[in-house]
N, C-alpha and C positions, 0 to 999 in steps of 0.2 A: 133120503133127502132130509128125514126129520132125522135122521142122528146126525148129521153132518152140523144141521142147524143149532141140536144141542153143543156137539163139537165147540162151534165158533162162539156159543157164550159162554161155555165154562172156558173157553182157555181166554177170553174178556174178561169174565171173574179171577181167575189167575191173574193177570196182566193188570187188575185194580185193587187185589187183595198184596201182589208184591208192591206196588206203589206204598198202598196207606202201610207197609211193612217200613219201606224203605223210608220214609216221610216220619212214622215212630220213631226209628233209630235215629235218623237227623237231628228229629227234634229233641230225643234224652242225651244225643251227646253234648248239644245246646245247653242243656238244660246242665248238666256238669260242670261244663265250662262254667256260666253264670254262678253255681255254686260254689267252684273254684275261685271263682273271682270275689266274691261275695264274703267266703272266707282269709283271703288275703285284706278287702278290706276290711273287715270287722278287726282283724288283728293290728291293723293301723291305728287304725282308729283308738280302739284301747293304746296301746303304746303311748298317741298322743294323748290320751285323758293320763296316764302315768305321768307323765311328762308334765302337763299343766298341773297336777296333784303335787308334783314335786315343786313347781315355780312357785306356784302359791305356799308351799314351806318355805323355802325361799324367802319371798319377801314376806311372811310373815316374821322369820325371825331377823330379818332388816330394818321392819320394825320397831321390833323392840330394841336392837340395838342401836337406834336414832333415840328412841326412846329414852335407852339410857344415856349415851350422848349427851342429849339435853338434858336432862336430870344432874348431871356430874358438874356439864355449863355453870348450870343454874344454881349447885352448890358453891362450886369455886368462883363466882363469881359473888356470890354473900361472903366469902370466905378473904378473898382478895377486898371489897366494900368495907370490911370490917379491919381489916390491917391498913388500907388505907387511911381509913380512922383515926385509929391508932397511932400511926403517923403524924397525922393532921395532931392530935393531942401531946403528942413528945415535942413537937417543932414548937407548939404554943409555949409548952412549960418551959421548953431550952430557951426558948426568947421572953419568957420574962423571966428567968433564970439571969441573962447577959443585960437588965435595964439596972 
């Protein structure tokens, strides 16, 4: 009777030792997956920081080429003020030139 008794608890042991068995490998293939998944985001993620590292090149050299833009403006625009001038002093001389 007492081996019988032993019996029924080891094959109980058994029976909670294949559980927390079967419960580990649940939980490590789990745990893969999340890792899996983990590293797909992470390589997103970079990708997007690529991405934004490049935009901000981008409009950095947008920029400067507004930048220059108005610089070129702001020349030719002293440059046209000044033949307008110019202008404005021939039309004088050509008319008291014709009095």
């Amino acid at each position: 009777m007492v081996l019988a008794g032993v019996e029924v608890k080891v094959s109980r042991l058994e029976a909670i030792v294949e559980q927390i068995g079967e419960a580990v490998l649940a939980t490590t293939e789990t745990i893969e997956r999340l890792a899996d998944r983990i590293d797909t985001l992470s390589a997103q993620v970079g990708e997007q920081g690529k991405q934004l590292q490049q935009q901000g090149y981008q409009i950095l050299a947008l920029c400067d080429a507004v930048q220059t833009l108005a610089e070129t403006q702001d020349d030719s625009l002293q440059k046209l003020t000044q033949l307008t001038q110019t202008l404005d002093s021939l039309m004088t001389l050509s008319g008291e030139s014709f009095e």
